[in-house]
C-alpha positions in Angstrom: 22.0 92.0 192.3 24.1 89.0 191.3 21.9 86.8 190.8 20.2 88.7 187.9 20.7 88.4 184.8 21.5 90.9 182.2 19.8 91.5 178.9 20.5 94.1 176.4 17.5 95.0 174.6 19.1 97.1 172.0 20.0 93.5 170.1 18.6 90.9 172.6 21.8 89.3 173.8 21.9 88.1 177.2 25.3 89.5 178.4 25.4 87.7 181.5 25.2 87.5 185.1 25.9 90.6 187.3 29.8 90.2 189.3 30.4 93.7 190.5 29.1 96.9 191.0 30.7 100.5 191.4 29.8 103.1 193.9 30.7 106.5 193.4 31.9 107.4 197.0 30.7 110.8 197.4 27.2 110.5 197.1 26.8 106.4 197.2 25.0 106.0 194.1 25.6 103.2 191.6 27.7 104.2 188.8 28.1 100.9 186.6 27.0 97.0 186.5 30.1 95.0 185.8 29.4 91.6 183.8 32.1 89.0 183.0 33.1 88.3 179.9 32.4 85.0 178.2 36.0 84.0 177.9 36.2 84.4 181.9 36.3 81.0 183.7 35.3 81.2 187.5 35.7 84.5 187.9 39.6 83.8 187.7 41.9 85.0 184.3 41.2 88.7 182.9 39.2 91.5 184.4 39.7 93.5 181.1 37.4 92.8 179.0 34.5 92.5 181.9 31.0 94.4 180.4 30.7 97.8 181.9 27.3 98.7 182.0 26.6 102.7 183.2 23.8 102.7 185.6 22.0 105.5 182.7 21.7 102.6 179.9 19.3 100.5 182.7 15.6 100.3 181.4 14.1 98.3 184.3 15.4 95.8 186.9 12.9 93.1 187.5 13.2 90.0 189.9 15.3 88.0 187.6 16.2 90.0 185.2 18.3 93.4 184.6 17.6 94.8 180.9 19.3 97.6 179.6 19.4 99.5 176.1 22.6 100.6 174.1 24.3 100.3 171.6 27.7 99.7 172.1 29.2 97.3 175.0 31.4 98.9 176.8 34.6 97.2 177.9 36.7 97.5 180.6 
């Protein structure tokens, strides 16, 4: 999953490259695509304003490419 990239399709803006992802323990599912934000340099400085993307707002993951489809970013 890191390597894709991630494309809201709501406005076309490529918000990045996936960093993280959250597990909900209990059942093992995948709750939320974390993205770094553009101010982030290495992965190093501030977590909080990383992209949280809920695993409901994904359209389609392709090779390449994660696109997803709403209207507000969420922050974390």
């Amino acid at each position: 999953m890191r390597q894709k990239e991630v494309i809201n399709i709501s406005d076309g803006k490529r918000l990045g490259f996936i960093c993280d992802v959250e597990f909900d323990l209990e059942s093992g599912q995948i709750k939320t695509l974390v993205v770094p934000s553009s101010g982030r340099m290495l992965g190093l400085f501030s977590k909080d304003n990383d992209v949280a993307i809920p695993w409901d707002a994904i359209v389609r993951i392709g090779d390449d490419i994660v696109l997803v489809d709403y209207e507000e970013v969420y922050r974390r």
